[in-house]
N, C-alpha and C positions, 0 to 999 in steps of 0.2 A: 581950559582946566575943568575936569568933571569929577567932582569933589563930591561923595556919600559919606555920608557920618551915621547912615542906618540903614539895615537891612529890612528883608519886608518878611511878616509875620503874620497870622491870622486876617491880612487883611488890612494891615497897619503897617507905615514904616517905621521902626522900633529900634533905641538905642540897641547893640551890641555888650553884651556881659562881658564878652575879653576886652582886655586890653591892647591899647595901641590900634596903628592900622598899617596897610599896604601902599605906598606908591607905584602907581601903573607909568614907566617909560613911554617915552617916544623912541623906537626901538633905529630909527634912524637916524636922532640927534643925542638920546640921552637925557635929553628936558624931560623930567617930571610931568604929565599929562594927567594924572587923575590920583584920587585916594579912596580908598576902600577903609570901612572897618575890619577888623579881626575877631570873626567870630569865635567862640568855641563853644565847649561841647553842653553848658546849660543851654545857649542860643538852640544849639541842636536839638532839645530836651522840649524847647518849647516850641519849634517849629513842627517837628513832628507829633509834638500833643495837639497841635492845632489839623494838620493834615487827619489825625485820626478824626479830631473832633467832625472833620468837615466830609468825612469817605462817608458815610450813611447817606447824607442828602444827595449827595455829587453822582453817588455808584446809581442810584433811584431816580437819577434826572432822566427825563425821554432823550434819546440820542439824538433827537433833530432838536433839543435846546443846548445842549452840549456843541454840535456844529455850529450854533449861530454864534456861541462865544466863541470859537477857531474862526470863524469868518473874522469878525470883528477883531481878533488880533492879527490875523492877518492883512487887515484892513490898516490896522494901525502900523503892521510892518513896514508898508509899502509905502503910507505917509511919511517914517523916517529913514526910510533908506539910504536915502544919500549919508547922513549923519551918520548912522549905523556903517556903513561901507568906509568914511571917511576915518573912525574912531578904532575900527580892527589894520584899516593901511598901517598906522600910525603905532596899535600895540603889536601886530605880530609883523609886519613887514613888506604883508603883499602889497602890489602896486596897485594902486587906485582903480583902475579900468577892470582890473580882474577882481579887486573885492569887490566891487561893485554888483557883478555879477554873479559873484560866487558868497562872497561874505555877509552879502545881502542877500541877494537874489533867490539862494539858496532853503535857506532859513523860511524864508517868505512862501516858496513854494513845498515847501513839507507840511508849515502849517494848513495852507489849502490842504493839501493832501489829505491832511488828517481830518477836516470837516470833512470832506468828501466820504471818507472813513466812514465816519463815524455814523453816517445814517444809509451805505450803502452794505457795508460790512454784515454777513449772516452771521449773526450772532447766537441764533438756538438753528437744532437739526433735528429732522426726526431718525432715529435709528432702530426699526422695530417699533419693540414697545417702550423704548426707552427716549424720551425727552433730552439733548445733547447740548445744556446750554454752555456758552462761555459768557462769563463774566468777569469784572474788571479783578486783578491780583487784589489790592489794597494800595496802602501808601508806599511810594515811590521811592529811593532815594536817587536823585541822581548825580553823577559827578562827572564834569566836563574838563574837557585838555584844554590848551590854549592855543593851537594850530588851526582850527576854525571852530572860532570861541561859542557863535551864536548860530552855526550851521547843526553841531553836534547836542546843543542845547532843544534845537525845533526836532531832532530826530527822537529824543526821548521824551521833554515835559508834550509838545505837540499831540507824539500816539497816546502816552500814557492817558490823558486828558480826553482823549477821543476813547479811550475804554473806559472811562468811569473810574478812571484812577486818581488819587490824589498825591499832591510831589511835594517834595522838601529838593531843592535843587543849592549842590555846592558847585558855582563855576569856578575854572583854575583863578588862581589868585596873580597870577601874571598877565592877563588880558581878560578884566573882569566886568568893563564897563559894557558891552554888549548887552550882557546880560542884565545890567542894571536898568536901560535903558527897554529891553523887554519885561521887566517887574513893571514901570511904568506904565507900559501901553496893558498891561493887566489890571491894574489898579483902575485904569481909566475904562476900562470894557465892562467894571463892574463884576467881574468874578467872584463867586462866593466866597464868604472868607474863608481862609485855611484850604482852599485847593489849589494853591498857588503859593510854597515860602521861598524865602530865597537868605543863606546863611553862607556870607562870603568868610572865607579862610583859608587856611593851610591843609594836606593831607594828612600831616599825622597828627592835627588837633580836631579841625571839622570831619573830614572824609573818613577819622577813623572810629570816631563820637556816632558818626552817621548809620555807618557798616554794621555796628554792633548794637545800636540802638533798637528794643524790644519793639516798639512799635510799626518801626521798618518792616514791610513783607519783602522787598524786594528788592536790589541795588542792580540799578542800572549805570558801567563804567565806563568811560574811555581813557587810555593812557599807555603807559607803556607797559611791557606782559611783567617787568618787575612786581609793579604797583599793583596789576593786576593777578597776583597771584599771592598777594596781602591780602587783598579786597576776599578773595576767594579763602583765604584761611579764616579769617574773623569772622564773613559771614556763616561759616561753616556750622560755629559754634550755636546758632540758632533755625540754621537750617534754611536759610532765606535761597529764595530764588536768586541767580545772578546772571547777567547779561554782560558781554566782555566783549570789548573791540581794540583791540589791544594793539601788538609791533606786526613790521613787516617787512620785509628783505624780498621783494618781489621781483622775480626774472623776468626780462624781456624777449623773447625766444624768437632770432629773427632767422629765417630758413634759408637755404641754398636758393631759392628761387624765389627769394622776396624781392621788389625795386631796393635796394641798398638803400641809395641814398635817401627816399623817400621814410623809408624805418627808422633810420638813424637820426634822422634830423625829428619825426616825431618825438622819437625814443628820449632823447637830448631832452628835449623841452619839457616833454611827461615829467622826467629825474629833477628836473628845475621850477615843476610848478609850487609857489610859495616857497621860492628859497628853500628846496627839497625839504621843507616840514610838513611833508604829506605821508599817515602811515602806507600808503598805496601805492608812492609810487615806485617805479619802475627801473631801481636802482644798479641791478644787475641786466646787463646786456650783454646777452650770447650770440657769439656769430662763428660763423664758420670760420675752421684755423685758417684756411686758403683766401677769405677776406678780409680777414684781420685787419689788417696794415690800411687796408683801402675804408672800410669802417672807421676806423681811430683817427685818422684825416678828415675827413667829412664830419666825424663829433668835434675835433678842435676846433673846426671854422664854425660850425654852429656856435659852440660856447663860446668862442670867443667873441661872438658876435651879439651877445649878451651884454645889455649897457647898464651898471651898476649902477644905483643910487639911491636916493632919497622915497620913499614908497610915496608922496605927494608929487613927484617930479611926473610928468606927462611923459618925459624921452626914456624912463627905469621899466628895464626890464625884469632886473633882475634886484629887488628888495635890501634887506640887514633880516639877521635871524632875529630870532623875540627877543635875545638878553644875552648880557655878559655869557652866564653862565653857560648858555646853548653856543655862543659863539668857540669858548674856550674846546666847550667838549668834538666839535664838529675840528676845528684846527688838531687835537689831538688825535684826534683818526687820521687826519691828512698825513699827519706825522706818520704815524704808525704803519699805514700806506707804505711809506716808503722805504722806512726803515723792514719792512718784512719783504721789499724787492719787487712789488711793483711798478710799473714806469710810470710816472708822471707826466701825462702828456698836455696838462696846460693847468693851471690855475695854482693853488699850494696856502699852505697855510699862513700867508705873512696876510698883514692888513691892506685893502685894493689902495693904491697910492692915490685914486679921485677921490677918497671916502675917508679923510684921517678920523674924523668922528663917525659914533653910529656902531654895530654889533655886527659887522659885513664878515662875509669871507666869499672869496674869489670863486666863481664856476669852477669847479676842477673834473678834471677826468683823469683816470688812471687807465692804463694797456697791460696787456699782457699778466690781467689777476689769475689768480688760481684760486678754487671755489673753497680752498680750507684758510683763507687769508682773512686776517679779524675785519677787514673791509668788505670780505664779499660775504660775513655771518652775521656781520653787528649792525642794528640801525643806528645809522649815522644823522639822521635826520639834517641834513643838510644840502648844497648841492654842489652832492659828489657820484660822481659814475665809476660804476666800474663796468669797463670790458670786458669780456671772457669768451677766451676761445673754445671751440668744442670739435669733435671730428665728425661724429654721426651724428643723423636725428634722434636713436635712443640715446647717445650719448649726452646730448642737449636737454632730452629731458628729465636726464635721471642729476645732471649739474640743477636745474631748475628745482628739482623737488628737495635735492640735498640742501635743506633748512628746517630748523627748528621753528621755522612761520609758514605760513599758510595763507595770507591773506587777498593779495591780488598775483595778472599775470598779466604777459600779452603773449601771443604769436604775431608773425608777420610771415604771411607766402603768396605766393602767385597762385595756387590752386585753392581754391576758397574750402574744398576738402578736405585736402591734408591740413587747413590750419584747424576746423575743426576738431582734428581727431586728434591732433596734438592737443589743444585746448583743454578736449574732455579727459587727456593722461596727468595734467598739472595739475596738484594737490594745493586747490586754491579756491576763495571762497567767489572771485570775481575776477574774469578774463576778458580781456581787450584781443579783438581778433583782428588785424589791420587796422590797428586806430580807432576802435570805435568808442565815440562816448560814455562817458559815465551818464548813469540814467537814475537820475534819485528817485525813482518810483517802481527799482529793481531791487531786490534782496544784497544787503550790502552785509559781509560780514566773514570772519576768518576759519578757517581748520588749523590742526595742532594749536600752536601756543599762539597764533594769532586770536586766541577767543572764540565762545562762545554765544548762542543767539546771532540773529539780522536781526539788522536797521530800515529803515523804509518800506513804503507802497503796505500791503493788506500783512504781509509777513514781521514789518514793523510792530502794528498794534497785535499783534496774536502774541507777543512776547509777552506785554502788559495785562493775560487774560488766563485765568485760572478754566477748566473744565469742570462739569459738573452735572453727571445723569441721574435724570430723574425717571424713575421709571413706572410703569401707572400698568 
């Protein structure tokens, strides 16, 4: 049980102004696992009066003292790892081996990054006669999902901190101890005060106190394009910078001349990484209409071969979503599914009969979608596939672009060529060409209503960095 009863504040960890608080699940028993306070918007008032207080010293630190604090939290990442990895299995779902690596791991290596940043990064240019400096925006707000609670956290307070920026940071209030547990290892590095706050709560008390708050220059988001398109009106009203990583309904575009089975059994696993609460993954899979049938076979024994349980279990492959209320919404898609006539070719939305407790729903794949079907437009955030047939290669790719998101893609062919050239026609902010790795030290970030700004490597921190020529 990890129990806060204060959030952290110039420097201090500091009763909470609102009332009540949050319990964080164990998302695969339903046991109560932690408590949070419930910030609101004085909490917000004073953290951000502290971030401003503390942006004059922070912005005026030499960048190679600024890295030596990113070293040292990241030093302190790697001493609590396991704990950290152990603490997000337990609120969002993933299994143990892969938080491990990713819930952890992740995190741990953007902060490196962002030392590395920080004193390697050309910060002024000469252009002519004019001086081209960048310098850090100002105070930060950022606000984090709960899909990977402390991965998405390193990608914004991490750079921001590497520019000379100072944060007021709201994590989701559903898997919020990550981040607690990061306030810590801050606290402990000795950070100056007020460049580091941390105000746990709800969206429409803290994140919208945040949004709108005068002292805010910038709102750094993650979530879904709803919330992010709030976030984007209210800051409106003050004119703030905004940075958006929002939904995504991402095609898998696998060609006439890819290994079949080799694609589809990737493709499979991509759609299921974290109990499909990935906005990137790879939800829509297009194959040709003449292999249709032989695809949809090969993704059932994959899925099926998916072993459900407990995210502390060593044999689970396949996790429980974050919460009731994610489990309800992902079943009613399943529904919907079917009731608008696509095939159900394995999973459904009843509860897994190994799993009577816990927030589970079954692998499911659907066959034979059609691209205007509320399954193959709506993130589902679960793990659900849809199939979809297509006839031609422009046919594939104009099914792949037909979405209101933008944010990831794949190809798969046998000519390393033509996957390219398909690649570079998908209107998307990040492409997998035969399987290839996500690379957290590549520009991560969406087109259309997938959001605005990248995330990571040198394109991360220039988000966090105003321009400014001086000319002589």
């Amino acid at each position: 049980m990890k129990s806060y009863d204060k959030i952290y504040i110039g420097g201090e960890w500091t009763p909470a102004s609102g009332k009540g608080s949050f319990d964080v699940l164990d998302a695969s028993t339903e046991e109560v696992i932690g408590r949070i306070p419930r910030g609101d918007a004085s909490d917000v008032d004073r953290a951000a009066r502290a971030a401003r207080a503390a942006f004059d010293g922070w912005s005026r630190t030499p960048a190679a003292e600024r890295s030596e604090y990113l070293q040292k939290i990241t030093a302190g990442l790697q001493t609590r790892a396991q704990e950290i990895a152990q603490t997000v299995a337990r609120e969002v779902g993933m299994p143990l081996p892969l938080s491990t690596m990713i819930q952890a791991g992740l995190p741990t290596a953007t902060f490196g990054s962002a030392a590395q940043l920080a004193t390697s990064y050309p910060f002024e240019e000469q252009a002519g006669n004019s001086l081209v400096v960048r310098e850090p925006i100002g105070v930060v707000g950022c606000i984090t999902p709960w899909n990977y609670p402390l991965h998405q956290v390193a990608a914004k307070v991490g750079m921001a901190l590497a520019a000379g920026c100072t944060v007021v940071l709201k994590p989701s209030e559903v898997a919020p101890l990550s981040a607690f547990i990061l306030a810590e290892i801050i606290e402990s590095v000795r950070l100056p005060r007020g460049v580091f706050n941390l105000v746990s709560g709800d969206g429409p008390t803290v994140g919208e106190a945040l949004v709108a708050h005068p002292e805010i220059d910038m709102v750094s988001f993650t979530g879904s394009t709803a919330a992010g398109k709030r976030v984007s009106e209210v800051a409106a009203k003050s004119v703030k910078r905004v940075a958006l990583e929002l939904g995504g309904k991402s095609a898998n575009v696998i060609l006439d001349d890819a290994d079949l089975t080799k694609a589809v059994r990737s493709g499979v696993q991509n759609c299921y990484l974290n109990s499909g609460q990935t906005c990137s993954a790879l939800t829509r899979m297009l194959v040709p209409r003449s292999k249709h049938d032989e695809a949809v076979a090969i993704a059932k024994k994959v899925a099926e071969s998916f072993t459900v349980g407990n995210a502390l279990d060593p044999k689970t492959r396949l996790g429980p979503l974050v919460s009731k209320v994610q489990q309800e919404r992902v079943r009613g898609f399943i529904k919907k599914g079917i009731e608008e006539g696509a095939t159900l070719v394995t999973g459904g939305p009843e509860q897994p009969e190994s799993q009577p407790k816990g927030f589970f729903v079954k692998p499911t794949i659907f066959a034979n979608v059609q691209n205007g079907m509320s399954i193959a437009q709506q993130e589902i955030f679960g793990p659900v596939l849809c199939i979809i047939p297509y006839d031609t290669e422009e046919d594939a790719i104009r099914i792949a672009n037909d979405t209101i998101y933008g944010l990831a893609g794949g190809v798969w062919s046998g000519d390393a060529e033509r996957a390219q050239r398909v690649a570079r026609r998908l209107r998307a902010g990040q492409i997998e060409v035969n399987g290839g790795n996500f690379n957290p030290f590549a520009p991560f970030g969406g087109y259309k209503q997938s959001g605005n700004g990248r995330e990571y490597g040198k394109w991360g921190l220039e988000e966090f960095l105003e321009i400014k020529s001086i000319q002589t």
